[in-house]
mmCIF file as Biopython writes it, N, C-alpha, C and O atoms, coordinates in Angstrom:
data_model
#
loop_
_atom_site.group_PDB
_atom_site.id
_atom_site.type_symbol
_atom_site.label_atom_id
_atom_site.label_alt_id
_atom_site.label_comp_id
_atom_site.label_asym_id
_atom_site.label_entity_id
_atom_site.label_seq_id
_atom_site.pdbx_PDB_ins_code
_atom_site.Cartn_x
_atom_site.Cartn_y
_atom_site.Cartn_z
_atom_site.occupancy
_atom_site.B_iso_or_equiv
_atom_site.auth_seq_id
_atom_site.auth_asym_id
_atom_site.pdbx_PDB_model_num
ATOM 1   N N  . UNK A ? 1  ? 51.027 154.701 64.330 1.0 0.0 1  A 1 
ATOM 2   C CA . UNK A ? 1  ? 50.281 155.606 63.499 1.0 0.0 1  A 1 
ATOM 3   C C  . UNK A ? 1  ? 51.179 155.948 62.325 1.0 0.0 1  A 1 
ATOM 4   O O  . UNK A ? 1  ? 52.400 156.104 62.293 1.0 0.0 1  A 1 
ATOM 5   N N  . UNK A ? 2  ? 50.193 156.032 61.295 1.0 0.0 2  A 1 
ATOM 6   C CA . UNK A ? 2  ? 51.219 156.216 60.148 1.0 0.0 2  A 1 
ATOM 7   C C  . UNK A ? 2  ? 50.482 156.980 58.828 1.0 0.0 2  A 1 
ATOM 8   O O  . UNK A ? 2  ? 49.252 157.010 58.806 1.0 0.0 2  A 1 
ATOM 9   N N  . UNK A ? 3  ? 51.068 157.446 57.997 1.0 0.0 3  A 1 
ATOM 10  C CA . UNK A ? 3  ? 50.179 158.241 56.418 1.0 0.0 3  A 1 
ATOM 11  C C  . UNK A ? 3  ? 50.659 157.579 55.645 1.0 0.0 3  A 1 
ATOM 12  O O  . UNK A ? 3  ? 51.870 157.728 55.487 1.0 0.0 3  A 1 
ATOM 13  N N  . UNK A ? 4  ? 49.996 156.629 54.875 1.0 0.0 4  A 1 
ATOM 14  C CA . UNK A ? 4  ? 50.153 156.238 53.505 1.0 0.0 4  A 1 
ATOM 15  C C  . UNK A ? 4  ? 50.320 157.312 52.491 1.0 0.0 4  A 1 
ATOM 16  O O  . UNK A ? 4  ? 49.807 158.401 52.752 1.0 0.0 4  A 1 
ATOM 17  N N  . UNK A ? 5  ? 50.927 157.173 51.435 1.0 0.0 5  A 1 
ATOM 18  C CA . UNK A ? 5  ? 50.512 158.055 50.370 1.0 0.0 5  A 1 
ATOM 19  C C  . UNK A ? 5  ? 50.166 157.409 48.993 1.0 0.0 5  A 1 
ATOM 20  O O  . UNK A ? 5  ? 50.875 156.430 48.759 1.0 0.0 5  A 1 
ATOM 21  N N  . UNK A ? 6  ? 49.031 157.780 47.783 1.0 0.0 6  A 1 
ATOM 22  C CA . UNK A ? 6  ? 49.139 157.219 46.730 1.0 0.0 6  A 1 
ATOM 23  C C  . UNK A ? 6  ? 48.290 158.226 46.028 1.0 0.0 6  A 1 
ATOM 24  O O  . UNK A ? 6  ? 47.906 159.184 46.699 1.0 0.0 6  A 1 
ATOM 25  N N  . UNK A ? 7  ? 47.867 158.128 44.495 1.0 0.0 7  A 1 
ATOM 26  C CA . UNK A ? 7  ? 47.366 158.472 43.521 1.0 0.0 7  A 1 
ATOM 27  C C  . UNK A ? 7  ? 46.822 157.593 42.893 1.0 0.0 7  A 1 
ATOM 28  O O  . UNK A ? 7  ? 46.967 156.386 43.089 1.0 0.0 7  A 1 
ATOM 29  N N  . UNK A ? 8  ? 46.008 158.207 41.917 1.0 0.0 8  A 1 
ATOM 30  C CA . UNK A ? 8  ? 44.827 157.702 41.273 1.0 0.0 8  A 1 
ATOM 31  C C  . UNK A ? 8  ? 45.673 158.102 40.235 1.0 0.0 8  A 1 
ATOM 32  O O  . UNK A ? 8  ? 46.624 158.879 40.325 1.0 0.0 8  A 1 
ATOM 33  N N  . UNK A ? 9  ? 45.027 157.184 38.675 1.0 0.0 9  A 1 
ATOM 34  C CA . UNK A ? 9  ? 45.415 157.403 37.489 1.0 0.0 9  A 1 
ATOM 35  C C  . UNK A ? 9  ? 44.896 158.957 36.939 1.0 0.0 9  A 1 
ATOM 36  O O  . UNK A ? 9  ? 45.462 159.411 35.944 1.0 0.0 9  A 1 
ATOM 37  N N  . UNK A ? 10 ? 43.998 159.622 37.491 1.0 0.0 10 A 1 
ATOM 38  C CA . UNK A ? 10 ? 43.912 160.838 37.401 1.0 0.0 10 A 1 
ATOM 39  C C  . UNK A ? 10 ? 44.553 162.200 38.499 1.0 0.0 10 A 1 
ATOM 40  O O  . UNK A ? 10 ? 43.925 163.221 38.777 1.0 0.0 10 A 1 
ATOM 41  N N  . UNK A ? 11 ? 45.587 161.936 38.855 1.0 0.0 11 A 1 
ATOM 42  C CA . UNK A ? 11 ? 46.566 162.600 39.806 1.0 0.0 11 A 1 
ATOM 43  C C  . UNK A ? 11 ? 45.791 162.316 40.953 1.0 0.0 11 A 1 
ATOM 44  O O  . UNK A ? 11 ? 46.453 162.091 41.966 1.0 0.0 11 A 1 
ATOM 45  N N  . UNK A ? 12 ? 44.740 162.275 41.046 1.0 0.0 12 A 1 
ATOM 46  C CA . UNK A ? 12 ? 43.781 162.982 42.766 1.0 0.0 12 A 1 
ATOM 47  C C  . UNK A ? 12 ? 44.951 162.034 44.090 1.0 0.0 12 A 1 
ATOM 48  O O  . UNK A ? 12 ? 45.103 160.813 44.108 1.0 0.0 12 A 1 
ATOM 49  N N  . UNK A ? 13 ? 45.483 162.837 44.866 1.0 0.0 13 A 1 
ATOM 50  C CA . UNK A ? 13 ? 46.150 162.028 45.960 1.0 0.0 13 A 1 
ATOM 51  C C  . UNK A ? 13 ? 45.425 161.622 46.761 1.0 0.0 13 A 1 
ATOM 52  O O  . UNK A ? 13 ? 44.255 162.006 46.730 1.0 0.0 13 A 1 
ATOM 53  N N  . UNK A ? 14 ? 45.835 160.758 47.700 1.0 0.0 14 A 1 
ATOM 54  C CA . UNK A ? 14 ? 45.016 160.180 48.615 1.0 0.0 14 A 1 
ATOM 55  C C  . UNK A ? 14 ? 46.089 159.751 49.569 1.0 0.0 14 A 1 
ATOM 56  O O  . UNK A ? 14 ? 47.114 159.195 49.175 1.0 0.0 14 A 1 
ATOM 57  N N  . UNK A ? 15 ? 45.732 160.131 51.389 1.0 0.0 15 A 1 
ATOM 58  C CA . UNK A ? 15 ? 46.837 160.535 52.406 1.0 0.0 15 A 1 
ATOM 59  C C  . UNK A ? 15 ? 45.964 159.693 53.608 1.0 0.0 15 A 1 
ATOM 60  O O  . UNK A ? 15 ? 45.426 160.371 54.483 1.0 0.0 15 A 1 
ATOM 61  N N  . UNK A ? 16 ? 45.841 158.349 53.639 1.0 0.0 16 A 1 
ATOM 62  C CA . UNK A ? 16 ? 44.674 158.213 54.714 1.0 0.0 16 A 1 
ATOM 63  C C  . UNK A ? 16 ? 45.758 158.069 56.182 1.0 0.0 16 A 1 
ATOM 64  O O  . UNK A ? 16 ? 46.905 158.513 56.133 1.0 0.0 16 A 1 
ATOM 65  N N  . UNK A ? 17 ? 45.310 157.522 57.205 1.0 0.0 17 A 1 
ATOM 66  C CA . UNK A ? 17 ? 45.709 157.470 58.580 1.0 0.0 17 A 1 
ATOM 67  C C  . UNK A ? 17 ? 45.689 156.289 58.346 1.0 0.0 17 A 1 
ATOM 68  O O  . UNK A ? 17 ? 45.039 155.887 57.381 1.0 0.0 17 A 1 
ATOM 69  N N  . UNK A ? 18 ? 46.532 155.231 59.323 1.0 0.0 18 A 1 
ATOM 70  C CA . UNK A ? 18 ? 46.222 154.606 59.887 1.0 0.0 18 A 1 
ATOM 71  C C  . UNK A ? 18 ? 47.302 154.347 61.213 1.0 0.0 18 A 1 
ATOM 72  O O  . UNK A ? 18 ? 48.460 154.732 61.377 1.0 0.0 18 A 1 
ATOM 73  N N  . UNK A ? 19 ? 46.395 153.522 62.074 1.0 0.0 19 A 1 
ATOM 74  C CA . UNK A ? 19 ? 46.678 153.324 63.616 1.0 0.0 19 A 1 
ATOM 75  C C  . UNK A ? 19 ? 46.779 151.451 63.146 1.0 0.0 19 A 1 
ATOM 76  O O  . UNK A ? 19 ? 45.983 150.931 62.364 1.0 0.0 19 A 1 
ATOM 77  N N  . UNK A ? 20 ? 48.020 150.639 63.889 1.0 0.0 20 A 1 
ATOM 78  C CA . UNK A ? 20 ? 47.737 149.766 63.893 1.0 0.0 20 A 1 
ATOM 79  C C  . UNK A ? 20 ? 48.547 149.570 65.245 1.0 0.0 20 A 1 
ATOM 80  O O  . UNK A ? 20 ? 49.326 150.338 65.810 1.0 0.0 20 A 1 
ATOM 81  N N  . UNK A ? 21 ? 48.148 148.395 65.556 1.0 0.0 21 A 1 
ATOM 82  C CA . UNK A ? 21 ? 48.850 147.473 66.932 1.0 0.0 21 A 1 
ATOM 83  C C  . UNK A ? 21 ? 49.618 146.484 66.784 1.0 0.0 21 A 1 
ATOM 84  O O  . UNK A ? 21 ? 49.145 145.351 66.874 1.0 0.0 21 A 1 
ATOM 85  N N  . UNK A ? 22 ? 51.363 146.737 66.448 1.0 0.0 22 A 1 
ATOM 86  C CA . UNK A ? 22 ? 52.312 146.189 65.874 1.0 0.0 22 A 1 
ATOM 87  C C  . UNK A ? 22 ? 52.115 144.856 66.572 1.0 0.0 22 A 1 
ATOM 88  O O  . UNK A ? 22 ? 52.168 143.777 65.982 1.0 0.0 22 A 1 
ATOM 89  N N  . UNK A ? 23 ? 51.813 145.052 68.268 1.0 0.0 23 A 1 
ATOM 90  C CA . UNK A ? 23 ? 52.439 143.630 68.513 1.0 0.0 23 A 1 
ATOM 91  C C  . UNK A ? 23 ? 51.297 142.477 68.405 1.0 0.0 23 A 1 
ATOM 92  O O  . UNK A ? 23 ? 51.605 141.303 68.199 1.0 0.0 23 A 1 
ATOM 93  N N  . UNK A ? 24 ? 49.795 142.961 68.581 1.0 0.0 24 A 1 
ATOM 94  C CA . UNK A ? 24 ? 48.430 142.027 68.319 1.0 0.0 24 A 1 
ATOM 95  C C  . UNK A ? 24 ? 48.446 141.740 66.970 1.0 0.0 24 A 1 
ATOM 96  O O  . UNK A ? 24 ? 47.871 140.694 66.667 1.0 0.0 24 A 1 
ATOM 97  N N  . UNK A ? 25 ? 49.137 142.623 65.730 1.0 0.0 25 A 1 
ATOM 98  C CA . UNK A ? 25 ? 48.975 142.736 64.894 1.0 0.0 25 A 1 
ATOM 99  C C  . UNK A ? 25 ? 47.149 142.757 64.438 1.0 0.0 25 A 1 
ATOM 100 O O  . UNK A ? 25 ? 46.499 141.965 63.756 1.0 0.0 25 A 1 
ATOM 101 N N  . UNK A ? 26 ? 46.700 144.169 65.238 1.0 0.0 26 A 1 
ATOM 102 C CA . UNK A ? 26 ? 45.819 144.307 64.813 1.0 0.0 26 A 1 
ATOM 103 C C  . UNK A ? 26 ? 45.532 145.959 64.257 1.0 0.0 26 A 1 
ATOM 104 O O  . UNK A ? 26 ? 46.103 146.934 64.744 1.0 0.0 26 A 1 
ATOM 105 N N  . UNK A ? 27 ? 44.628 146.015 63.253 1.0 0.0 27 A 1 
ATOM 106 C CA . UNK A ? 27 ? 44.410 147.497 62.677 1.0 0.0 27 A 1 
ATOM 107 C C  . UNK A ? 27 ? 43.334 148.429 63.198 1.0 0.0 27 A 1 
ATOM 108 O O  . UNK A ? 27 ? 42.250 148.450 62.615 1.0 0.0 27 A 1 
ATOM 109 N N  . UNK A ? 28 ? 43.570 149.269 64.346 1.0 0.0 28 A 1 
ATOM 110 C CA . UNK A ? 28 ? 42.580 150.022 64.850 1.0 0.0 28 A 1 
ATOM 111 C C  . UNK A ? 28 ? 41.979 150.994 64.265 1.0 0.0 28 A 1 
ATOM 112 O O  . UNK A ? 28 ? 40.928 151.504 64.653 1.0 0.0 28 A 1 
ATOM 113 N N  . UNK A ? 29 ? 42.633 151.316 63.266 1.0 0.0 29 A 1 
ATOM 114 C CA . UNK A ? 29 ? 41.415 152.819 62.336 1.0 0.0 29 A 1 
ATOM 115 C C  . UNK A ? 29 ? 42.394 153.023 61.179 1.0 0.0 29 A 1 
ATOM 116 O O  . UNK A ? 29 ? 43.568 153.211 61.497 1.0 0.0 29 A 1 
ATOM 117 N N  . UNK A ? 30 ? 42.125 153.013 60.085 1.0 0.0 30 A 1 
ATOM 118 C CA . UNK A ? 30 ? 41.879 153.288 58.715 1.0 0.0 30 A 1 
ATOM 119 C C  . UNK A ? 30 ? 41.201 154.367 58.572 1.0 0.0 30 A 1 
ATOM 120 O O  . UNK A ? 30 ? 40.000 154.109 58.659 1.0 0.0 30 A 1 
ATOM 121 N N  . UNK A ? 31 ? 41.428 155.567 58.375 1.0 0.0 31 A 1 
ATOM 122 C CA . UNK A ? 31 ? 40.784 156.805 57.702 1.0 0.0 31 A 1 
ATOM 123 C C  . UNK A ? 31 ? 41.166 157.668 56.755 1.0 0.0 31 A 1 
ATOM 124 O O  . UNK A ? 31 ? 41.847 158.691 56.823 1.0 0.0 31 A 1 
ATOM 125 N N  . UNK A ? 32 ? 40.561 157.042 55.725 1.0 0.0 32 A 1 
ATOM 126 C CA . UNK A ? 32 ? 40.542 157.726 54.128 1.0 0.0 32 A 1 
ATOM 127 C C  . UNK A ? 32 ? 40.486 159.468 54.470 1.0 0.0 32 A 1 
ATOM 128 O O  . UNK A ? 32 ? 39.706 159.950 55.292 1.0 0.0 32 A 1 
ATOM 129 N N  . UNK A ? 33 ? 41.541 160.324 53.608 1.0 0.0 33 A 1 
ATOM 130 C CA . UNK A ? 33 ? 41.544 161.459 53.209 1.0 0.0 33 A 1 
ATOM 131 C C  . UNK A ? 33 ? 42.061 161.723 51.760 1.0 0.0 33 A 1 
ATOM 132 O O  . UNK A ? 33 ? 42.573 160.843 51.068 1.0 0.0 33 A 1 
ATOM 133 N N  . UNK A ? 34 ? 41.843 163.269 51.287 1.0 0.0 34 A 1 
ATOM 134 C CA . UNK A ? 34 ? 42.863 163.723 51.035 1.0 0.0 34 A 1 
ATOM 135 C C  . UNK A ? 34 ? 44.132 163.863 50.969 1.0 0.0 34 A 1 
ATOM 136 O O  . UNK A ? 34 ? 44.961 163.730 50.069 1.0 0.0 34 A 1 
ATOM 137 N N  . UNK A ? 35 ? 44.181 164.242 52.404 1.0 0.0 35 A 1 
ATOM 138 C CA . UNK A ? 35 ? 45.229 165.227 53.496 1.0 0.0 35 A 1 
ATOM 139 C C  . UNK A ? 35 ? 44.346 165.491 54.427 1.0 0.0 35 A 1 
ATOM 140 O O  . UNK A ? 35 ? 43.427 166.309 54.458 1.0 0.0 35 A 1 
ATOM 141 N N  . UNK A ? 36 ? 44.951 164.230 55.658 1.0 0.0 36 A 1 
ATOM 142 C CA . UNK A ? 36 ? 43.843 164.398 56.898 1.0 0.0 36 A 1 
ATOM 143 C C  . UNK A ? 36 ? 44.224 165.860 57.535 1.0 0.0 36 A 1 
ATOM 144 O O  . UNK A ? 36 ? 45.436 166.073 57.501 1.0 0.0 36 A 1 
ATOM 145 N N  . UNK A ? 37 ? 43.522 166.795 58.045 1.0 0.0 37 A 1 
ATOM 146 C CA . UNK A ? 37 ? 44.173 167.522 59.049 1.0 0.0 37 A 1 
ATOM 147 C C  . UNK A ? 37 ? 44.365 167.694 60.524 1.0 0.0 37 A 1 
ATOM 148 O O  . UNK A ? 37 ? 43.653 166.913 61.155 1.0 0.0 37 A 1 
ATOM 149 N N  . UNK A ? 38 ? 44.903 168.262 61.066 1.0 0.0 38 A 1 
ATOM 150 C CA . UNK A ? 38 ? 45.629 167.892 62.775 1.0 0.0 38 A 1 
ATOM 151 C C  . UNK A ? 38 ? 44.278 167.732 63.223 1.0 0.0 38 A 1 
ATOM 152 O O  . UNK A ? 38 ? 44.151 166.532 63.466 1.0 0.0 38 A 1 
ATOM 153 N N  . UNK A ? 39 ? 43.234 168.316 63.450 1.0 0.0 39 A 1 
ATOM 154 C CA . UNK A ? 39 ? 42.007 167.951 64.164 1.0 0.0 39 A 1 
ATOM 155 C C  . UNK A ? 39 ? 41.494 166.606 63.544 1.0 0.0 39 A 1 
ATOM 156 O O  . UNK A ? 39 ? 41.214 165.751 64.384 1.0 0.0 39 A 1 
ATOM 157 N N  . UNK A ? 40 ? 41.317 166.257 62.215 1.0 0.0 40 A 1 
ATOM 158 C CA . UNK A ? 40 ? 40.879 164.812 62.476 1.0 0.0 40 A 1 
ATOM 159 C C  . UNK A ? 40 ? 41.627 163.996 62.778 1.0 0.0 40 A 1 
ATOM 160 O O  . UNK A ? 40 ? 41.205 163.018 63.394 1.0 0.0 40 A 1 
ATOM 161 N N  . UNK A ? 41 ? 43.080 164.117 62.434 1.0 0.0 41 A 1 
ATOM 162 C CA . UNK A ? 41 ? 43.905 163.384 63.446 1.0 0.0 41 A 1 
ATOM 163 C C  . UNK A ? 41 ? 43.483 162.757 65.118 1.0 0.0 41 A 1 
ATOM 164 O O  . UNK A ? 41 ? 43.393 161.650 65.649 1.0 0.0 41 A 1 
ATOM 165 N N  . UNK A ? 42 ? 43.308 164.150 65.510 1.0 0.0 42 A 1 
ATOM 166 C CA . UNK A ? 42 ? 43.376 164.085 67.208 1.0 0.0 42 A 1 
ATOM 167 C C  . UNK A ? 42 ? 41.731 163.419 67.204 1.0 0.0 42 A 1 
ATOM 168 O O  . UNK A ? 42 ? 41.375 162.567 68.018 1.0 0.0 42 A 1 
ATOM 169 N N  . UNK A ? 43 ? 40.868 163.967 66.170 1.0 0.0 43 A 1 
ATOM 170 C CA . UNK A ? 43 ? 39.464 162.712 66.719 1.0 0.0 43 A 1 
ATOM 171 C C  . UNK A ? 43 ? 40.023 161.344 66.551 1.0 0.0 43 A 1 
ATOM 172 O O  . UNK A ? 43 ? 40.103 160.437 67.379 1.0 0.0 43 A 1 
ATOM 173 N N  . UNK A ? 44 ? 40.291 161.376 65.647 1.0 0.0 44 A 1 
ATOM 174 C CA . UNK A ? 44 ? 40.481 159.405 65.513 1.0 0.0 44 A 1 
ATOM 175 C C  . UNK A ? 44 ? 41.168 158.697 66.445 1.0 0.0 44 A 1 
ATOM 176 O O  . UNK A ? 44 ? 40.966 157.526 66.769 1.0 0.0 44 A 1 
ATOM 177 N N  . UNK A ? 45 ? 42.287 159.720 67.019 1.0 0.0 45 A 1 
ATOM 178 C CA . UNK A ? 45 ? 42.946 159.093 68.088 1.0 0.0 45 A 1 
ATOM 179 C C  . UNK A ? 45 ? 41.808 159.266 69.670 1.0 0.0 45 A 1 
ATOM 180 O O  . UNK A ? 45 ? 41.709 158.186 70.253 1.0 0.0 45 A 1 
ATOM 181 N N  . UNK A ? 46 ? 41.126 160.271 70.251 1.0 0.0 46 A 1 
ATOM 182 C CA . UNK A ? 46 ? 40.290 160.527 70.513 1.0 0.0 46 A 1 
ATOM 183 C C  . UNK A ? 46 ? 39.618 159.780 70.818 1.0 0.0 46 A 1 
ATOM 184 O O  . UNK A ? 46 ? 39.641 159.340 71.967 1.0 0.0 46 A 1 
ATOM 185 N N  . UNK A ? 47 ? 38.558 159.253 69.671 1.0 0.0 47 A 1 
ATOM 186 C CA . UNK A ? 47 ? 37.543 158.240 69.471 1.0 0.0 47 A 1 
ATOM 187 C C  . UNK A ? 47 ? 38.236 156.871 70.205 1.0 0.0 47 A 1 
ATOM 188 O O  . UNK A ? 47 ? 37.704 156.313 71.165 1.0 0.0 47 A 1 
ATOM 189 N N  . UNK A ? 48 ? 39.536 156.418 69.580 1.0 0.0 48 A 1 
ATOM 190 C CA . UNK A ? 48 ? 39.914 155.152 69.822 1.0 0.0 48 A 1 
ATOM 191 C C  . UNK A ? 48 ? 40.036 155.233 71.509 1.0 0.0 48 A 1 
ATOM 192 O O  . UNK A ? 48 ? 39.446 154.423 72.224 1.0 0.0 48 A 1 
ATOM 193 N N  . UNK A ? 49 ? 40.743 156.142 71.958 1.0 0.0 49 A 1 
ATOM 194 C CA . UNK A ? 49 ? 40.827 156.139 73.275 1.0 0.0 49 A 1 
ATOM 195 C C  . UNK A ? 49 ? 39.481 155.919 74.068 1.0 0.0 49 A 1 
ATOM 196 O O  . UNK A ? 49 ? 39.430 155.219 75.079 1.0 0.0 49 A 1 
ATOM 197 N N  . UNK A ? 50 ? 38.688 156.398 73.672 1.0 0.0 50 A 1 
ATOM 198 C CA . UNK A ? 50 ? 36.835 156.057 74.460 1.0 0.0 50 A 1 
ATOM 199 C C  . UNK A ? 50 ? 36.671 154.273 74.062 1.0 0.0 50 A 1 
ATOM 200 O O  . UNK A ? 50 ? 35.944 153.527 74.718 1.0 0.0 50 A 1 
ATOM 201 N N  . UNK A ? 51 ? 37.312 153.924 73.142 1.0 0.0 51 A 1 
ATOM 202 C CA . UNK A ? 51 ? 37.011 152.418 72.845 1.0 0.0 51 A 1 
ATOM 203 C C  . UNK A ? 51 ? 37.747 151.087 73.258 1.0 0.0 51 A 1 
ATOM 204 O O  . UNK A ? 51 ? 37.240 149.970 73.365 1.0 0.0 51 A 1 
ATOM 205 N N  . UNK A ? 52 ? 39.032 151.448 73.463 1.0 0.0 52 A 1 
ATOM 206 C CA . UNK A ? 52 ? 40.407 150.664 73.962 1.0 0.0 52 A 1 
ATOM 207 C C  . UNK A ? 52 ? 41.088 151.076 74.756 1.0 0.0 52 A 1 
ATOM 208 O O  . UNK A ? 52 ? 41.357 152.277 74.762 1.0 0.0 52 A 1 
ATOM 209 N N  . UNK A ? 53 ? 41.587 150.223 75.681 1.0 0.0 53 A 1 
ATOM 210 C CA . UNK A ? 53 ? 42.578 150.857 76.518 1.0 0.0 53 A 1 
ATOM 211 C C  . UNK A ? 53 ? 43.797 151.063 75.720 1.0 0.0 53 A 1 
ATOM 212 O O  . UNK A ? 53 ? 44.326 150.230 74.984 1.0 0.0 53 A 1 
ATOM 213 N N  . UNK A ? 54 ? 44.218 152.381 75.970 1.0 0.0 54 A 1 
ATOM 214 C CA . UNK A ? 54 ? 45.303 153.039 75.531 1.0 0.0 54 A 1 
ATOM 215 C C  . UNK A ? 54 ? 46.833 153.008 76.640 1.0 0.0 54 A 1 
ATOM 216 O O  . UNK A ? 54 ? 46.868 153.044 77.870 1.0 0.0 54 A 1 
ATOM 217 N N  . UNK A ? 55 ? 47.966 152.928 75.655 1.0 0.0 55 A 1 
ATOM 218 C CA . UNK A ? 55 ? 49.267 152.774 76.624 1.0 0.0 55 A 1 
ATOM 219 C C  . UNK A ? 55 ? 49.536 154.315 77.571 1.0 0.0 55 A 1 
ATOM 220 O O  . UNK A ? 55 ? 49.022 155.428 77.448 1.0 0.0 55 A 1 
ATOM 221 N N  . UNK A ? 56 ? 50.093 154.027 78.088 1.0 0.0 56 A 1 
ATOM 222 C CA . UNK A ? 56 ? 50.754 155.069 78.782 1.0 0.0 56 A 1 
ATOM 223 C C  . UNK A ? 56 ? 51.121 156.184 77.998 1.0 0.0 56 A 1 
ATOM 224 O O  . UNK A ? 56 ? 50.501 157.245 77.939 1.0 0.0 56 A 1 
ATOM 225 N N  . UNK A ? 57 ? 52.259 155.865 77.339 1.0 0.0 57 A 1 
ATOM 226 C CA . UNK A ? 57 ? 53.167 156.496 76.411 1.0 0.0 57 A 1 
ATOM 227 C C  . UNK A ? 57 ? 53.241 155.739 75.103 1.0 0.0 57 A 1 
ATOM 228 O O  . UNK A ? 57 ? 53.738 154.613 75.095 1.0 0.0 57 A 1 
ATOM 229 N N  . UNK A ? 58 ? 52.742 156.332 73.924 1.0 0.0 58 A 1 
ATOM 230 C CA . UNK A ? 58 ? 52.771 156.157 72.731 1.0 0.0 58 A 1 
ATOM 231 C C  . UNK A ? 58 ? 54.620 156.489 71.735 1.0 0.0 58 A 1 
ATOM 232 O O  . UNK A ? 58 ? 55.239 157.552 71.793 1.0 0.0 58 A 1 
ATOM 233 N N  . UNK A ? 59 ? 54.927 155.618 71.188 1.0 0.0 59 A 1 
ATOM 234 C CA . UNK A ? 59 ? 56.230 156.117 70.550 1.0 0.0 59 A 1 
ATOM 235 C C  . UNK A ? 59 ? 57.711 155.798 71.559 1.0 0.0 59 A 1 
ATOM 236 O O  . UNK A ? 59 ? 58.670 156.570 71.596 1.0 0.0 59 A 1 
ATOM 237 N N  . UNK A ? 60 ? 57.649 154.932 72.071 1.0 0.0 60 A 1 
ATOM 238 C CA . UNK A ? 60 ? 58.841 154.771 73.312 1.0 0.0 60 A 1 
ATOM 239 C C  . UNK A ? 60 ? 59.392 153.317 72.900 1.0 0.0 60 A 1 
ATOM 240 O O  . UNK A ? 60 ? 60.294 152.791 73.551 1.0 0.0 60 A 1 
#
């Protein structure tokens, strides 16, 4: 899981999410924000968990 950061030629930032799967090298969710906040965080992770099996321990 990770936050990109960038701008538009008119300042507006843009902070999306994304989740990818280093070792399938596959991209599980992309979600465009602002500045996501901690609750849509925890849906997206959330959501994915109802869709994929999830590891044990994340970050190890």
């Amino acid at each position: 899981m990770d936050f990109v950061s960038d701008a538009l030629r008119d300042d507006c930032r843009l902070r999306p999410q994304t989740i990818v799967d280093a070792f399938m090298r596959e991209a599980w969710a992309h979600e465009g924000d602002q500045g996501p906040k901690g609750e849509q965080v925890v849906a997206v992770v959330a959501r994915l968990a109802l869709l994929r099996v999830v590891p044990r321990d994340i970050g190890r």
